[in-house]
C-alpha positions in Angstrom: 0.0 0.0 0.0 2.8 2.7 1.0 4.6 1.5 -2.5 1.0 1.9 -4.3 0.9 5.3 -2.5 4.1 6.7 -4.3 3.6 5.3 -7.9 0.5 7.3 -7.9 1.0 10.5 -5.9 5.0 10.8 -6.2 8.0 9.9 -3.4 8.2 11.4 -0.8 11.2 14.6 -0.4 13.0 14.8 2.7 12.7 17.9 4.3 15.0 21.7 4.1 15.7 21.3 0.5 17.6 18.1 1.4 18.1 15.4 -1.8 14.6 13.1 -2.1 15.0 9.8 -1.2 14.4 8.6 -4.7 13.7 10.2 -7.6 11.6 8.5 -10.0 12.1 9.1 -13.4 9.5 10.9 -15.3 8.9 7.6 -17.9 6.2 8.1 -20.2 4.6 4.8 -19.1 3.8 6.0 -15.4 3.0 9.5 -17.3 0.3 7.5 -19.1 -0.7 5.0 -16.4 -1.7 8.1 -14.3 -4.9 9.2 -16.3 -8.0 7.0 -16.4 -7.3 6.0 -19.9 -4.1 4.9 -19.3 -5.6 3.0 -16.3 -8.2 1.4 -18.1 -5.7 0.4 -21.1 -3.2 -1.0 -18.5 -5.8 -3.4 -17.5 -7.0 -4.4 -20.4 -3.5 -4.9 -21.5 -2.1 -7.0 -18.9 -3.0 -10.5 -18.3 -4.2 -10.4 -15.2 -4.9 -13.7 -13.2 -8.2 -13.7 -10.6 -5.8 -13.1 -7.6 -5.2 -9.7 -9.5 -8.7 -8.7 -10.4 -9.5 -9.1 -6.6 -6.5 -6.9 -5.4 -8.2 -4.6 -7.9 -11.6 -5.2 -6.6 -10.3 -4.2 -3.3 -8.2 -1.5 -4.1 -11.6 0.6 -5.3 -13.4 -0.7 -2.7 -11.2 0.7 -0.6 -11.6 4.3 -1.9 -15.3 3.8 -1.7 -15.9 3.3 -5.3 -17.3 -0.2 -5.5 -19.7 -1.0 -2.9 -19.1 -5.2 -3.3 -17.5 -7.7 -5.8 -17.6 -11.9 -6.2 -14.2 -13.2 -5.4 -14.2 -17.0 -5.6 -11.8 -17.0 -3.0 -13.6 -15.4 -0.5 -16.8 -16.1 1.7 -18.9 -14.2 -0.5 -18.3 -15.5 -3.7 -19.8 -19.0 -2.6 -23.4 -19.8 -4.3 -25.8 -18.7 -2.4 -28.1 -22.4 -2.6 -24.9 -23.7 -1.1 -24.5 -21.0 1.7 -28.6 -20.9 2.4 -28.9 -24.9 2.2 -25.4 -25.2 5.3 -26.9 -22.3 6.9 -29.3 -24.2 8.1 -27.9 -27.8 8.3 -28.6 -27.8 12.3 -25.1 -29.9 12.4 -22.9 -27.5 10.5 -24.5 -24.5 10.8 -22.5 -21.6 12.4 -25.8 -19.6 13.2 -27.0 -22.7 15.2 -23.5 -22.8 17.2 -24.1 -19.4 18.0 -27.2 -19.8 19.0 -26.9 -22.5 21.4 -23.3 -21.1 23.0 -26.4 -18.3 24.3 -28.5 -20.8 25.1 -31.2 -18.8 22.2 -34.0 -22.0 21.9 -33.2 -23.5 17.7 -34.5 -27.1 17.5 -33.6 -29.4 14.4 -37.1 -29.3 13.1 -37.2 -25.0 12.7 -34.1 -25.5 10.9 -35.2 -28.8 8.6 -38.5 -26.8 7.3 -36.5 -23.7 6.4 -34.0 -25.8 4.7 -36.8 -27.4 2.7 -38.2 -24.2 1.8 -35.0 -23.2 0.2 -34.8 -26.2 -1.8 -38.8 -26.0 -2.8 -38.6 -22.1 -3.9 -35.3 -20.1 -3.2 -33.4 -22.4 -5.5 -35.8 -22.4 -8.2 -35.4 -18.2 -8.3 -31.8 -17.5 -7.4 -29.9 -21.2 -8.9 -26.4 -20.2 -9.8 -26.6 -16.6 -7.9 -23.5 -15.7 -5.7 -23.8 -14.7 -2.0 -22.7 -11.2 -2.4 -24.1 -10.9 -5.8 -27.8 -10.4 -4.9 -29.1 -7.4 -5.3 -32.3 -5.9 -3.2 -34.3 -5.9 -6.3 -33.5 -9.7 -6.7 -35.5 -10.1 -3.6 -38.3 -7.9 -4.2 -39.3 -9.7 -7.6 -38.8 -12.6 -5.2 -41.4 -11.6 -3.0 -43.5 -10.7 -5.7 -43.4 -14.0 -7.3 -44.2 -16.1 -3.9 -47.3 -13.0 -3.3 -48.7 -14.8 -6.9 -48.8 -18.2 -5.7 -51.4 -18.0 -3.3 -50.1 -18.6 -0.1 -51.5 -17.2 3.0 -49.1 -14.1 3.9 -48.0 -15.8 6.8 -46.6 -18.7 5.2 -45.1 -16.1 2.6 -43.5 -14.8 5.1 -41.5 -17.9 6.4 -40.5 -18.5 2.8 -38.8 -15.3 2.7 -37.3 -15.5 5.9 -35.8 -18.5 4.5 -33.5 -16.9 3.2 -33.5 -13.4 4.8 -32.4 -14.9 8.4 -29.4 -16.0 6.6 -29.3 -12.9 4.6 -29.0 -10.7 7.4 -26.5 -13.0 9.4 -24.2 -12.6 6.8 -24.1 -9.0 6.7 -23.8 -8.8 10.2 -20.8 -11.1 10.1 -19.3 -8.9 7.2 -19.3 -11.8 4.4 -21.8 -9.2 2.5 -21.0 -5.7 2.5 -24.7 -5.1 3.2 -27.9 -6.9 4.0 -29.9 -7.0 0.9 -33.2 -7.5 2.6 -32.7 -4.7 5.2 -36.4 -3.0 5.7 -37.7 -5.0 2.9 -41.5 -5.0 3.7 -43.2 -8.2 4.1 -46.5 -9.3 3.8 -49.4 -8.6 6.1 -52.2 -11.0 6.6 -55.4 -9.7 6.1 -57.8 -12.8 6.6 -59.5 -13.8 9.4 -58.3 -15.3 12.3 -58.5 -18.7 13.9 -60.6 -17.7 16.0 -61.6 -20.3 19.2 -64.4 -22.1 20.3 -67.3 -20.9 22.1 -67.9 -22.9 25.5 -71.4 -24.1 23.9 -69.2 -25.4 20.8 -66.3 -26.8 22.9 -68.9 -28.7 24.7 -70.5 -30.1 21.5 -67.0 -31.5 20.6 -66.2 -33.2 24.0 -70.1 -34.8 24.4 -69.0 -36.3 21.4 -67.9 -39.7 20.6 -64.3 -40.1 20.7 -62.8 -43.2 19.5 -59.0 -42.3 20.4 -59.0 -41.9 24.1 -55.3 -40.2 24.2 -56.7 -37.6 21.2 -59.7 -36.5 24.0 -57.4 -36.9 26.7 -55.2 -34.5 24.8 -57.3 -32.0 23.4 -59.2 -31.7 27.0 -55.5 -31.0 28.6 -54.9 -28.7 25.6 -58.6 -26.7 26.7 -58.0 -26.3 30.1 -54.1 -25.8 30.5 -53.3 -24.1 27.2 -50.2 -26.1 26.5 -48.7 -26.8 23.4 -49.1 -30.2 21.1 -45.2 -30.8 21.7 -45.6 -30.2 24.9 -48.4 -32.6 25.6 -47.1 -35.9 24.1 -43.5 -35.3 25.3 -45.8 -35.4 29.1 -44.8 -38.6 31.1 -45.9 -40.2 33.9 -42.9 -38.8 36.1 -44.3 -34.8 35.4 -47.5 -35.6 37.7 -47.0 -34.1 40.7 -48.0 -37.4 43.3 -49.3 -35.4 46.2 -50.3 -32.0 44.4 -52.4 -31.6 41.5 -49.2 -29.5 39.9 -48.2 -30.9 36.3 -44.9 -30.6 35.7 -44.0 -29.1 31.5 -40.5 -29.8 31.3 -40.2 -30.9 27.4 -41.6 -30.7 24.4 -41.2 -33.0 21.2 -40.8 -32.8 18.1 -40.1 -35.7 15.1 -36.9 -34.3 14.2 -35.9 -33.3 17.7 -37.3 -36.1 19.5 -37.3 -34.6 23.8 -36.3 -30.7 24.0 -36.7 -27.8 26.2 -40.0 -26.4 25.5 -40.4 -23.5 23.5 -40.2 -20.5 25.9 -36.2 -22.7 27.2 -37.7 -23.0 30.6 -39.3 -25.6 32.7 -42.6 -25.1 34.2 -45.8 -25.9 36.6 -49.2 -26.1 35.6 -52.0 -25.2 38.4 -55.6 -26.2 38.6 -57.5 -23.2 38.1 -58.4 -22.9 41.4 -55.3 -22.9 42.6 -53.6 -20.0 40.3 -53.3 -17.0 42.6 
């Protein structure tokens, strides 16, 4: 860099008239390399290797004047299929190491389903894209793509943050210069709600006939406690309390997980209703 420096701004004098350290002869190559032309016709001139091209790459991105560049030999020249699809290999995954080192709750299923929805529709869109190469605009016709397929906007959402989660991760961790989908808006959901049953209907559908006696057992512990479907098959024998009505909710399940924390990372007690203060 301090060489650089002197080939393009002159060596340096000493000081009080004293003899320069070196001085460079006035060659009519360096007179021409100096303008932008010359520039320009020095690198199309010279055969440059992809080592070069990067040193190049950097050098302007140094002064500011190129905001980001594919180099093959750096994290964000990868593909980005390849980069979404370990992203979220719960084994590999840096993102998941970090996440567990502060104890942040990521089970194996989370990341299987975003990993299938980058093979199912971010590979389709961006096949043969590189990391750094994606543009804002890439995403938003993205977006607009998914909005025509007639997926609830919820649902649109997760697809997107398929690969925004990992988007945003690599910005942070200065693989991208910057995060592509940074305030890009998503979708809001309009439709109706859910909604729940009244206690008339909720009635009708435990007078009824059940022939599964876990599935009523279930869904009545699911009405009156509020807990999770994880969390109420991972339930065994040892989380009833023996003296005290008191239900213990220490895991939850999943099929790719199998027994995990549940979802809130913290162990808890459930309370008859009349005994919730």
């Amino acid at each position: 860099m301090l060489v650089s420096g002197w080939l393009r701004d002159g060596m340096p004098r000493r000081e009080r008239g004293r003899a320069p350290v070196y001085r460079r002869p006035e060659t009519k190559a360096l007179k021409a390399i100096n303008s932008l032309a010359g520039i320009l016709e020095a690198v199309k001139g010279t055969e440059l290797g992809a080592g070069d091209a990067a040193e190049i790459a950097r050098a302007l991105k140094g002064r500011g004047l190129l905001e980001g560049y594919t180099d093959q030999a750096e994290p964000g020249g990868i593909d980005l299929i390849s980069y979404l699809r370990e992203f979220w290999d719960y084994d590999k995954s840096p993102y998941v190491r970090y996440q567990k080192a502060h104890n942040h709750s990521i089970g194996r299923r989370y990341c299987y389903e975003a990993g299938k929805r980058v093979d199912q529709y971010w590979k389709e869109w961006f096949q043969g894209f590189k990391l750094e190469g994606i543009a804002r605009k890439d995403i938003k016709d993205f977006s607009l793509i998914l909005a025509e397929l007639g997926f609830s906007a919820g649902y649109t959402n997760m697809i997107l943050n398929s690969g925004a989660i990992p988007l945003a991760y690599a910005a942070r961790e200065e693989i991208i210069p910057k995060n592509p989908v940074d305030n890009l808006e998503r979708f809001t959901d309009d439709s109706p709600g859910r909604g729940c049953l009244t206690p008339e209907e909720a009635e009708l559908v435990f007078s009824s006939p059940w022939p599964d006696k876990r599935a009523y057992a279930g869904n009545m512990l699911a009405m009156t406690s509020g807990l999770r479907h994880g969390e109420i098959i991972a339930l065994t024998r040892a989380d009833i309390d023996p003296e005290k009505p008191i239900l213990h909710i220490r895991h939850s399940w999943s099929g790719k997980d199998d027994l995990k924390c549940p979802k809130n990372g913290e162990a808890r007690k459930d309370l008859p209703e009349e005994e919730i203060v």
